[in-house]
Backbone and ligand atoms as CSV (ligand in chain L), in Angstrom:
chain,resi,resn,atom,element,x,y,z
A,1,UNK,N,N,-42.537,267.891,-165.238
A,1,UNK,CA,C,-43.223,266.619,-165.519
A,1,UNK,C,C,-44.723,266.882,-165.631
A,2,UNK,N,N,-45.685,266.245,-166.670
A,2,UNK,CA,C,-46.642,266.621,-166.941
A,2,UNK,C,C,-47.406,265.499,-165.965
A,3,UNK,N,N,-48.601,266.384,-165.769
A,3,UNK,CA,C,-49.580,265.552,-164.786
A,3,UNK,C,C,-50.153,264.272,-165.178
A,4,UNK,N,N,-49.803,262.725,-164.748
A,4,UNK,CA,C,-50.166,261.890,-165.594
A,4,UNK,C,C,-51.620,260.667,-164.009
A,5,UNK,N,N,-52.388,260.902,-164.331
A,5,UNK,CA,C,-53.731,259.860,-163.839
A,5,UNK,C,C,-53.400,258.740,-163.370
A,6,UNK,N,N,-53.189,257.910,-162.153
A,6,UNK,CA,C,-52.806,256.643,-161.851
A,6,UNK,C,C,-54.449,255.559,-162.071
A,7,UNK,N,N,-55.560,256.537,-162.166
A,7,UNK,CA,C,-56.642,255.931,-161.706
A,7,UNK,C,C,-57.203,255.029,-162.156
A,8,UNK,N,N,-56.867,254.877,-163.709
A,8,UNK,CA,C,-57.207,253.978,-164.730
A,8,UNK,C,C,-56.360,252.216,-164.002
A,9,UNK,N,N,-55.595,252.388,-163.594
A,9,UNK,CA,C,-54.788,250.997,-163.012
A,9,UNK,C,C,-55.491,250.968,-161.485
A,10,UNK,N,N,-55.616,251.772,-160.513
A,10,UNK,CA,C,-56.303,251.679,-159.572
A,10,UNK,C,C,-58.029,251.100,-160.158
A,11,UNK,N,N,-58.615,251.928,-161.309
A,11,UNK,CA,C,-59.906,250.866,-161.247
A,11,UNK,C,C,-59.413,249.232,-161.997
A,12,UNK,N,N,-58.337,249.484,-162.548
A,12,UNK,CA,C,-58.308,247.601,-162.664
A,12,UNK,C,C,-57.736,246.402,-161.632
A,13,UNK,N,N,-57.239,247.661,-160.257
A,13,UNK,CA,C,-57.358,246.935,-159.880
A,13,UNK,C,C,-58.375,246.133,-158.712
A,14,UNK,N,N,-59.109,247.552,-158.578
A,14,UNK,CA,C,-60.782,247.556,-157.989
A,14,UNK,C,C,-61.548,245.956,-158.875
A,15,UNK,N,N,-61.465,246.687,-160.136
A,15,UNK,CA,C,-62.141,245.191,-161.330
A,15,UNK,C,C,-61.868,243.837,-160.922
A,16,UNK,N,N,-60.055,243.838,-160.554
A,16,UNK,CA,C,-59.731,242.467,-160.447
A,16,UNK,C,C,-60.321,241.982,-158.833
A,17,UNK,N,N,-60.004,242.851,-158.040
A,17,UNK,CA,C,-60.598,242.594,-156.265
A,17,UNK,C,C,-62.692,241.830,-157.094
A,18,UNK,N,N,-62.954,242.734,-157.308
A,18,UNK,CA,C,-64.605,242.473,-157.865
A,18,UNK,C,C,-64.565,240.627,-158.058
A,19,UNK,N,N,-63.313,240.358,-159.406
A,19,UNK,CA,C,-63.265,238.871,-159.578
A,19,UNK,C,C,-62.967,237.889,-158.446
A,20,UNK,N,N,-62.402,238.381,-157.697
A,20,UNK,CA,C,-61.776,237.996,-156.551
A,20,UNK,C,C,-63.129,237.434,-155.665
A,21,UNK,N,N,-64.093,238.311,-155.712
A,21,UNK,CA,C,-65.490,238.347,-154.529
A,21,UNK,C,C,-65.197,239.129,-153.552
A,22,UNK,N,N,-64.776,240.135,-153.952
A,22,UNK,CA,C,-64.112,241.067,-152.686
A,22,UNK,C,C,-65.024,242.754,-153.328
A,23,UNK,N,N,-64.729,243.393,-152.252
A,23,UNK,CA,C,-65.667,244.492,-152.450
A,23,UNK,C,C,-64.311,245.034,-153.391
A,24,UNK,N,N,-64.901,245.680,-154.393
A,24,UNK,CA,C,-64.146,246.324,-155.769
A,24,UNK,C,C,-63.759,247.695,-155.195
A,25,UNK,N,N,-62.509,247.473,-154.910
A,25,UNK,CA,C,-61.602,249.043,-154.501
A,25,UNK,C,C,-60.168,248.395,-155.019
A,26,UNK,N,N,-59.449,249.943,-155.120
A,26,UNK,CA,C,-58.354,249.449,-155.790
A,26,UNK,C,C,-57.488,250.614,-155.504
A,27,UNK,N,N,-56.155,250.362,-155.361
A,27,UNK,CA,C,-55.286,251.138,-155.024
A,27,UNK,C,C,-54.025,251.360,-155.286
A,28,UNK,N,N,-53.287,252.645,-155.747
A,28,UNK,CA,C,-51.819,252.527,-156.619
A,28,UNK,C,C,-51.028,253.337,-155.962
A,29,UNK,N,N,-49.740,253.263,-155.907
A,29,UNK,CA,C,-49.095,254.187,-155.272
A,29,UNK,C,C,-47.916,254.661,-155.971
A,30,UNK,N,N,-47.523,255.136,-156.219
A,30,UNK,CA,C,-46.702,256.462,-157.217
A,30,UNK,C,C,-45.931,256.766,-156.335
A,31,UNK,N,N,-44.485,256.761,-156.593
A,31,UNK,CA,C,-43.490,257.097,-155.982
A,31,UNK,C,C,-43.081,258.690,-156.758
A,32,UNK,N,N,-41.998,259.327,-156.620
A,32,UNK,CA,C,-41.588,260.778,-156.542
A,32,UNK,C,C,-41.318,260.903,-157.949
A,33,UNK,N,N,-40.474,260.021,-158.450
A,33,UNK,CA,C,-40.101,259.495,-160.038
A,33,UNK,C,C,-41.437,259.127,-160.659
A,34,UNK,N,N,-42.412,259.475,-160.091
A,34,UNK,CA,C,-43.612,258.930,-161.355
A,34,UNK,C,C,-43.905,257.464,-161.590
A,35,UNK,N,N,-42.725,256.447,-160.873
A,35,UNK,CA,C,-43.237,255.582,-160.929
A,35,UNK,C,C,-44.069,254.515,-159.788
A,36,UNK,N,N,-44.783,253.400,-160.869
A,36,UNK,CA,C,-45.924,253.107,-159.441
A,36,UNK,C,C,-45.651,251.811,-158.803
A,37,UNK,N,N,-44.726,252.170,-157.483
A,37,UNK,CA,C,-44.272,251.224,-156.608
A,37,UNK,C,C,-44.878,250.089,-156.170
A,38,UNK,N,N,-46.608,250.046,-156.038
A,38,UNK,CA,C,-47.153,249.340,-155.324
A,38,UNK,C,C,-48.647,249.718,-156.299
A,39,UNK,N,N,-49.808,248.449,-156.056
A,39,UNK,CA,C,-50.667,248.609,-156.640
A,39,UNK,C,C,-51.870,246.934,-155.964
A,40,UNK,N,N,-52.664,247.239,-155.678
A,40,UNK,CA,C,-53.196,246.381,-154.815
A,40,UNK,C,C,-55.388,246.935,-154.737
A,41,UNK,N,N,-55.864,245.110,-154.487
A,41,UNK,CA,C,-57.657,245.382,-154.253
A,41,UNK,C,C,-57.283,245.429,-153.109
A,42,UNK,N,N,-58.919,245.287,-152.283
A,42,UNK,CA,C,-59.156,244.857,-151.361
A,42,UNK,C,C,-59.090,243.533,-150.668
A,43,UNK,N,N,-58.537,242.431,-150.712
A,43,UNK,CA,C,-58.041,241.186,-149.721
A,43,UNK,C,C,-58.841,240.661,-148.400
A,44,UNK,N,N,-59.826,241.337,-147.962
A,44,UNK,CA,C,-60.196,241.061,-146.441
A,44,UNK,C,C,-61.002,240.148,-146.462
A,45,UNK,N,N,-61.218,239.103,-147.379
A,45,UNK,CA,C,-62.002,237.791,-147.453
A,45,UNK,C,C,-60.762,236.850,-147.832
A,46,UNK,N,N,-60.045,237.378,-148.703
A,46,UNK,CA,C,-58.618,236.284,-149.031
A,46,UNK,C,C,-57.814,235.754,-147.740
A,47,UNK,N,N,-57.921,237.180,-147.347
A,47,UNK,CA,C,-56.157,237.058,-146.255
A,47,UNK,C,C,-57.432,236.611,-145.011
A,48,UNK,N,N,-58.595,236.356,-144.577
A,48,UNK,CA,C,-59.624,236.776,-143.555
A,48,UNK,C,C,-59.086,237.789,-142.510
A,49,UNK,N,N,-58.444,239.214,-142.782
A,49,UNK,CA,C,-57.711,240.458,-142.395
A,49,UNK,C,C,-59.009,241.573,-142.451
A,50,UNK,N,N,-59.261,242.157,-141.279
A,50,UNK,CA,C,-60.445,242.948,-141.649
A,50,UNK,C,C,-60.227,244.488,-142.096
A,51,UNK,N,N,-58.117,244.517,-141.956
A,51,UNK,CA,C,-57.819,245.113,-142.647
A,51,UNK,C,C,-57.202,245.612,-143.795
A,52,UNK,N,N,-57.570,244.568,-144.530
A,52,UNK,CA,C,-56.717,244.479,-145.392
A,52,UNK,C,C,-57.554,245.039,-146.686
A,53,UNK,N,N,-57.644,246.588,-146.239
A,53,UNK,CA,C,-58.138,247.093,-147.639
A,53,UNK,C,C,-56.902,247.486,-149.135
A,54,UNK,N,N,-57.181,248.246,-149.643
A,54,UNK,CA,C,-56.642,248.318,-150.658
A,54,UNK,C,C,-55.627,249.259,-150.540
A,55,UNK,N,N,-56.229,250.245,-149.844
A,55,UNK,CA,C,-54.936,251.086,-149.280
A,55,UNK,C,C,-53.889,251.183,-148.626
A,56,UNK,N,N,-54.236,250.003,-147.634
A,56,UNK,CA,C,-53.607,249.404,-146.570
A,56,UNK,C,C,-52.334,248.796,-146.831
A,57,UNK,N,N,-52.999,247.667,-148.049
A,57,UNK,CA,C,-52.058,246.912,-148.526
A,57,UNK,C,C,-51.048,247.524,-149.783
A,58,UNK,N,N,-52.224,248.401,-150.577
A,58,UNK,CA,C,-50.677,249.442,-151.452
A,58,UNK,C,C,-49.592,250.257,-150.247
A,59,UNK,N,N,-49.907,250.681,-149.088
A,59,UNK,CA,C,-49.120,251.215,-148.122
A,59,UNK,C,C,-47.905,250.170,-147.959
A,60,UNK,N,N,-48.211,249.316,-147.600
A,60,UNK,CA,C,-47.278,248.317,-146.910
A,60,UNK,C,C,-46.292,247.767,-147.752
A,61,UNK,N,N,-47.005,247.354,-149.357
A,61,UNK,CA,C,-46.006,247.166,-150.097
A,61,UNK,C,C,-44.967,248.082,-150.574
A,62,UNK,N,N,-45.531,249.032,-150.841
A,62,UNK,CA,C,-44.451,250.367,-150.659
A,62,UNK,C,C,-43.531,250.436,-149.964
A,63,UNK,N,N,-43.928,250.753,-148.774
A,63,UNK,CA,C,-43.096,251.098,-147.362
A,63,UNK,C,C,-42.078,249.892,-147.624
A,64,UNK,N,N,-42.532,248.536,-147.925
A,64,UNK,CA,C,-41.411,247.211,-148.068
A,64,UNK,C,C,-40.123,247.237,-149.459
A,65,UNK,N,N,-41.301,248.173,-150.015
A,65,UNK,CA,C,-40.570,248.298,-151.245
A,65,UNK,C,C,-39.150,249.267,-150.917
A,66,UNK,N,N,-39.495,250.957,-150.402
A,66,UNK,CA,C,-38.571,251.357,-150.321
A,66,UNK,C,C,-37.518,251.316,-149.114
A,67,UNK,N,N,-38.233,250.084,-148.227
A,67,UNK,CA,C,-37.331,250.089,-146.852
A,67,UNK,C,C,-37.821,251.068,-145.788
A,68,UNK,N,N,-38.886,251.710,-145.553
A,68,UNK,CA,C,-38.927,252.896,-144.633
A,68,UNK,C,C,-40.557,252.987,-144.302
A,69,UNK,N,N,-40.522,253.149,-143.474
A,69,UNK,CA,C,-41.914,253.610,-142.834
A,69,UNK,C,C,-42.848,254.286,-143.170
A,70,UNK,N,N,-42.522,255.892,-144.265
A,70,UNK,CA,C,-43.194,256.846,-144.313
A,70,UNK,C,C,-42.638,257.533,-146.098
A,71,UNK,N,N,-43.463,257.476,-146.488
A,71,UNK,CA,C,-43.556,257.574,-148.333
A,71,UNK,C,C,-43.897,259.260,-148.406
A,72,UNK,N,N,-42.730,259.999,-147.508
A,72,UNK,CA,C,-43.099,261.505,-148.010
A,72,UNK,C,C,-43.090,261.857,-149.479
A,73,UNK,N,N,-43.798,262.250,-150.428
A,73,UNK,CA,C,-43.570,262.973,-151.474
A,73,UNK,C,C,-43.903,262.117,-152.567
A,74,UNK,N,N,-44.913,260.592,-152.193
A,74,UNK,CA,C,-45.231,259.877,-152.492
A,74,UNK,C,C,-46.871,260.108,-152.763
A,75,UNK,N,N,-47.659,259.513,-154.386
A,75,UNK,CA,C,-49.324,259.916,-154.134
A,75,UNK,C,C,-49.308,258.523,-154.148
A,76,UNK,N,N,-51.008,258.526,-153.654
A,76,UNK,CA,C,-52.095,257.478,-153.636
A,76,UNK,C,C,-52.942,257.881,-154.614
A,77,UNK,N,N,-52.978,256.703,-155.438
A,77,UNK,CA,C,-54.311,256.879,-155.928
A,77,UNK,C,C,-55.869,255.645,-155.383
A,78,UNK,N,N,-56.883,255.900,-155.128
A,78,UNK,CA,C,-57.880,254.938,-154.314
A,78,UNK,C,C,-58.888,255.436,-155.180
A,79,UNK,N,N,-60.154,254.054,-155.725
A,79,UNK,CA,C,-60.724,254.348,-156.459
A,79,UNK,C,C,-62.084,255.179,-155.678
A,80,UNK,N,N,-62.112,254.659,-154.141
A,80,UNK,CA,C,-62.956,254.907,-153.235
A,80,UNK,C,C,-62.387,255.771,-151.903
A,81,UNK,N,N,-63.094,256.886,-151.468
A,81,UNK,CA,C,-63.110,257.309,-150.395
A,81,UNK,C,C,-62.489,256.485,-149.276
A,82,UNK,N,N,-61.331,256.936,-148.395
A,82,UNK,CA,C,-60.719,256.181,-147.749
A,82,UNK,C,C,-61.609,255.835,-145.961
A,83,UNK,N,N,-61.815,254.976,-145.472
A,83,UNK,CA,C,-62.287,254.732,-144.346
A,83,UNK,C,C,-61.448,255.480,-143.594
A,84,UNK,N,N,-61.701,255.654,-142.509
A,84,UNK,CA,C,-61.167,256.337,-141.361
A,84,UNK,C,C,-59.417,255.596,-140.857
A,85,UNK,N,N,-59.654,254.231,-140.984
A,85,UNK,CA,C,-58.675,253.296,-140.761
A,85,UNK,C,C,-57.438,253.604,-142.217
A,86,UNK,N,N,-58.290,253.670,-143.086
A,86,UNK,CA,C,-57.368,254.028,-143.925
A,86,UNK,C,C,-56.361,255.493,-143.922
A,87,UNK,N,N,-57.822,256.293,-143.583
A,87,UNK,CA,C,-57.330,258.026,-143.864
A,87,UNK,C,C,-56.191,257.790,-142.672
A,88,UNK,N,N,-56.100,256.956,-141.673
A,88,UNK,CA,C,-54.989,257.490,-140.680
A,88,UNK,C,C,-53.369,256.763,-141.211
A,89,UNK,N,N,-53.909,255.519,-141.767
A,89,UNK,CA,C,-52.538,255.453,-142.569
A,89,UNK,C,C,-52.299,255.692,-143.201
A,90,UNK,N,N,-52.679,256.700,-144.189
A,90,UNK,CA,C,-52.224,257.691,-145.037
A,90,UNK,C,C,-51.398,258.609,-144.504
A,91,UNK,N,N,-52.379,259.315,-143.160
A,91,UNK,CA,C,-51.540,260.442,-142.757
A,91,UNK,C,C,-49.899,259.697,-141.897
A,92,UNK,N,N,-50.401,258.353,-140.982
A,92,UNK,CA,C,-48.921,257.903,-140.892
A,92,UNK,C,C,-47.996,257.722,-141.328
A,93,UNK,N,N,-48.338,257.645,-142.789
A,93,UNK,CA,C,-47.183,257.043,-144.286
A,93,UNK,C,C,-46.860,258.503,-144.716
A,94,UNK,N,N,-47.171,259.860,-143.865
A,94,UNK,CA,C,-46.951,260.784,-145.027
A,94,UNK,C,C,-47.352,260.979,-146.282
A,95,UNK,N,N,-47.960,260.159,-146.539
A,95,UNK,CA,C,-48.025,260.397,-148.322
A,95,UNK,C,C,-48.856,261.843,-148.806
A,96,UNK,N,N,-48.032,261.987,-149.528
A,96,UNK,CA,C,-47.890,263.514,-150.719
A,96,UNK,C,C,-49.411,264.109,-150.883
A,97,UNK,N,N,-49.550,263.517,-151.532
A,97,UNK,CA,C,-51.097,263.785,-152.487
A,97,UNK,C,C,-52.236,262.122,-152.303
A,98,UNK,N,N,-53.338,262.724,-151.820
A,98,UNK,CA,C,-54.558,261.696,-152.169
A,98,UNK,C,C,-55.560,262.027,-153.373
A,99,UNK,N,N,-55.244,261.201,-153.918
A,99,UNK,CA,C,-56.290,260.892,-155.204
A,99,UNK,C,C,-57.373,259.439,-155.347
A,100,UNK,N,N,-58.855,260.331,-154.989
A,100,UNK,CA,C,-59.837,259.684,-154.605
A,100,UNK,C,C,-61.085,259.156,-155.410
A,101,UNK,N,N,-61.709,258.648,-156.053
A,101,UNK,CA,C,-62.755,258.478,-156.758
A,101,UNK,C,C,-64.122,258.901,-156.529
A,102,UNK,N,N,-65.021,257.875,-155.957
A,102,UNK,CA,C,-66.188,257.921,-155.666
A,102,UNK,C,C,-66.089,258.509,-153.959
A,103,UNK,N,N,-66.972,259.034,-153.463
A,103,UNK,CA,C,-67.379,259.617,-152.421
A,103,UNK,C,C,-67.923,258.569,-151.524
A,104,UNK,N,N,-67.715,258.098,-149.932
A,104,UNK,CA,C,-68.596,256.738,-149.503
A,104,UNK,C,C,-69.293,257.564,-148.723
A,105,UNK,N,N,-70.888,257.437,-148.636
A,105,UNK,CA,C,-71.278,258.224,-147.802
A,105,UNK,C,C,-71.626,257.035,-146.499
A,106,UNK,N,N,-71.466,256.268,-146.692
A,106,UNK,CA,C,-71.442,254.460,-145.606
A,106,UNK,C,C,-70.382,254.693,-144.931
A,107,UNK,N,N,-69.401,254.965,-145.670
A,107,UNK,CA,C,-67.518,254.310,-144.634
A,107,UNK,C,C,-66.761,255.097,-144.879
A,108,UNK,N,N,-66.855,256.244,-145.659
A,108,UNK,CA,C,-65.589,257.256,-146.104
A,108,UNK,C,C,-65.830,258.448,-144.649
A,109,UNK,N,N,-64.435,258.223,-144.393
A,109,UNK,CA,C,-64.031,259.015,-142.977
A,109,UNK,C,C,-62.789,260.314,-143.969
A,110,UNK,N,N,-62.597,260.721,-144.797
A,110,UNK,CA,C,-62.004,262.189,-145.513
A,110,UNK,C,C,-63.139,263.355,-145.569
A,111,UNK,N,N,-64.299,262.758,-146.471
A,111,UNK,CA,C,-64.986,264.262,-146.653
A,111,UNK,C,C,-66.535,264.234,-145.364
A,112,UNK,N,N,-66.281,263.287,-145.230
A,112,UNK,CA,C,-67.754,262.585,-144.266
A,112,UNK,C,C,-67.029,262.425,-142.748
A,113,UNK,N,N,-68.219,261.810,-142.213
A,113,UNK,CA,C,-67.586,260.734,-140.956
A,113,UNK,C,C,-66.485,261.674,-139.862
A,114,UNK,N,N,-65.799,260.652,-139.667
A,114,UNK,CA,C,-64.685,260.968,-138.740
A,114,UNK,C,C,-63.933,261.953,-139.707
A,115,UNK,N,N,-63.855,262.422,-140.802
A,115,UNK,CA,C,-62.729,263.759,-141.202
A,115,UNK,C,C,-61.451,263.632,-140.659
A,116,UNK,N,N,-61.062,262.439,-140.997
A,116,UNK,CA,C,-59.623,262.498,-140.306
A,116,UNK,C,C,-58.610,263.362,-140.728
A,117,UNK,N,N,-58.459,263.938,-141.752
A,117,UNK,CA,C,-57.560,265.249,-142.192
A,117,UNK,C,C,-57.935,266.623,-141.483
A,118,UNK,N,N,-58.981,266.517,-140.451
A,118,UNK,CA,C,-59.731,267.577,-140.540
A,118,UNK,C,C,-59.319,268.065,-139.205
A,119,UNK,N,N,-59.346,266.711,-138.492
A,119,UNK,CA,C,-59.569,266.271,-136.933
A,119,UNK,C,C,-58.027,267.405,-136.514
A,120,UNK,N,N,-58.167,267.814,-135.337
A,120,UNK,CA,C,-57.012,268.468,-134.561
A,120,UNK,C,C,-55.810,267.355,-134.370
A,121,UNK,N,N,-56.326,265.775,-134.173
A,121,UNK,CA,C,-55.386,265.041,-133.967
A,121,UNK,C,C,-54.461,264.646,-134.761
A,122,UNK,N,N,-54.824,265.067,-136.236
A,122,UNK,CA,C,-54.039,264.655,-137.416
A,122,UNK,C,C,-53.093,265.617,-137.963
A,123,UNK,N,N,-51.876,264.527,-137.719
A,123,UNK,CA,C,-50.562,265.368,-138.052
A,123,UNK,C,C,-50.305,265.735,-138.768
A,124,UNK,N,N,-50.735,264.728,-140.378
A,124,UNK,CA,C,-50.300,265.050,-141.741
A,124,UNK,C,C,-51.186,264.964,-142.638
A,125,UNK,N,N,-51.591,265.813,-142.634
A,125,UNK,CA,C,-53.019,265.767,-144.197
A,125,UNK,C,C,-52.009,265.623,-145.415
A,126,UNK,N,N,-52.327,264.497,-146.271
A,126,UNK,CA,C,-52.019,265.114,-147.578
A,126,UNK,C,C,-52.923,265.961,-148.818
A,127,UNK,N,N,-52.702,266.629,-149.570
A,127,UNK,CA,C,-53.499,267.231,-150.420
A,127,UNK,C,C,-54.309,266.269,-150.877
A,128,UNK,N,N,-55.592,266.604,-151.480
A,128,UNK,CA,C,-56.365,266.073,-151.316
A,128,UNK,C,C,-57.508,266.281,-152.682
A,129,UNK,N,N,-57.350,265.035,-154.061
A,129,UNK,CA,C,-58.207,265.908,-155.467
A,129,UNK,C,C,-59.172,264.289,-155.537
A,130,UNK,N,N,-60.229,264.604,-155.284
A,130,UNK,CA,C,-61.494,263.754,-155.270
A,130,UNK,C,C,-62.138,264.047,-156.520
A,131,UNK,N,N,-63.156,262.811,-156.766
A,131,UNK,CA,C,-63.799,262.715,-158.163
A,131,UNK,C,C,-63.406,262.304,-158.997
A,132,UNK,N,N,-62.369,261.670,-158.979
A,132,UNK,CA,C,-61.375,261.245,-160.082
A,132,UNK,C,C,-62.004,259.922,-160.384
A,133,UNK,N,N,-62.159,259.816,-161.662
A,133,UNK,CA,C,-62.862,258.049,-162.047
A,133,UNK,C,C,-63.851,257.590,-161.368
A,134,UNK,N,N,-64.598,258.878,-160.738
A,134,UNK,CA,C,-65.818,258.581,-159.421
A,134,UNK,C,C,-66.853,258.192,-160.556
A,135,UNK,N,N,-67.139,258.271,-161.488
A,135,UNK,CA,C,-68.576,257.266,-162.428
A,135,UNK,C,C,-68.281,255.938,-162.135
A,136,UNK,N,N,-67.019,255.616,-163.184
A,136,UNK,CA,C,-66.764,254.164,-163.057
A,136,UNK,C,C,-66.435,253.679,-161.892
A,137,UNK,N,N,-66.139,254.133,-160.568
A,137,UNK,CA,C,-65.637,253.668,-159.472
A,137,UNK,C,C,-67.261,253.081,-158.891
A,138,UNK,N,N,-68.497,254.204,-158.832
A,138,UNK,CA,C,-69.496,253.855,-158.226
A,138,UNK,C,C,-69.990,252.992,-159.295
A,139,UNK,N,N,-69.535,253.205,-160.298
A,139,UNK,CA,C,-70.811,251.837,-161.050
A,139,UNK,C,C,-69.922,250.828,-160.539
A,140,UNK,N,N,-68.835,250.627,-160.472
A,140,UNK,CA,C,-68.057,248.936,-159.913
A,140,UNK,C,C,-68.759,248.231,-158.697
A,141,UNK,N,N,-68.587,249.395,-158.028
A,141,UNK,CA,C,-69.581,249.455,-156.798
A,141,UNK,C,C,-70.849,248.544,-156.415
A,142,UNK,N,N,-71.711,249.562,-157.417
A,142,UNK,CA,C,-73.133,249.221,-157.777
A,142,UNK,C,C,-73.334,247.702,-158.382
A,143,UNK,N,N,-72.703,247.879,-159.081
A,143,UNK,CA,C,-73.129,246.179,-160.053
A,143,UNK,C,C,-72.366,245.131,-158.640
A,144,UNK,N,N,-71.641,245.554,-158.386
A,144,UNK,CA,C,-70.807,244.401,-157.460
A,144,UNK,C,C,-71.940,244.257,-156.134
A,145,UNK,N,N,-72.411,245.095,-156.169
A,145,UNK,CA,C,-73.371,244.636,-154.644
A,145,UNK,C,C,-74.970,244.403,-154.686
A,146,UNK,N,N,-75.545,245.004,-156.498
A,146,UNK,CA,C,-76.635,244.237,-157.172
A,146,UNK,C,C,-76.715,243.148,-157.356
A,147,UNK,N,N,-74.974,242.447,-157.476
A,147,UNK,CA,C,-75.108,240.706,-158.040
A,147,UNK,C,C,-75.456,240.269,-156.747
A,148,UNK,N,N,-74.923,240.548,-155.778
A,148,UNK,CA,C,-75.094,239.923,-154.317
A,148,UNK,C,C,-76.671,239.629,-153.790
A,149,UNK,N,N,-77.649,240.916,-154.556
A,149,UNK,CA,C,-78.743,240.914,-153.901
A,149,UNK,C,C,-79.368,239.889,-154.391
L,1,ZN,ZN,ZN,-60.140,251.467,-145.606
């Protein structure tokens, strides 16, 4: 099977969170078959959930989707660096491969911060290919928190 990009649907759905008034992140999840089970923004002003990022919530729908707790052999795609809260439910869900965008040097706990793949306490790193759609991810970013100012 040839290597196919989830990231282009993860930034629409970063775009649509943006319409929403929600910080623009976006998140897809790819099951073993290539196809993408779950796909979800950020929510934590909708649901008033302070966790209800994008990853969080592509996790959960998944996990509901296939009945099970833990999405071994399963990728993520996130248009943004995962928070620390996130990076640990990643490693709880098992999931396969992380595919990351923009870099947070504020809240991203993978290459920064807390390093939760890094940490002795973490059971399951998944592989790990950053930079992906990281222009358009930080300009979503950028314009979304220029309108605010
Ligand atoms: Zn997060």
């Amino acid at each position: 099977m040839t290597f196919r990009s989830h990231m282009d649907a993860a930034l629409d759905e970063a775009r649509a969170a943006a319409t929403r008034g929600e910080v623009p992140v976006g998140a897809v999840l790819v099951a073993p078959s290539g196809q993408v089970i779950a796909r979800a923004g950020n929510r934590t002003r909708a649901l008033n959930d302070p966790t209800a990022h994008a990853e969080v919530l592509a996790i959960r729908a998944a996990c509901a989707a296939v009945g099970a707790d833990r999405l071994p052999d399963h990728d993520l795609y996130v248009t943004l660096e995962p928070c620390p809260m996130c990076a640990a439910a990643i490693g709880f869900a098992r999931i396969r491969r992380l595919y990351y965008g923009a870099a947070d040097p504020k809240s991203g706990g993978v290459a920064q911060g807390a390093r939760v793949f890094s940490h002795p306490q973490c059971h399951h790193a998944p592989e790990i290919y950053d930079g992906i759609g990281a222009e358009a991810s930080a300009a979503l970013l950028r314009d979304f928190f220029a309108a605010r100012r």
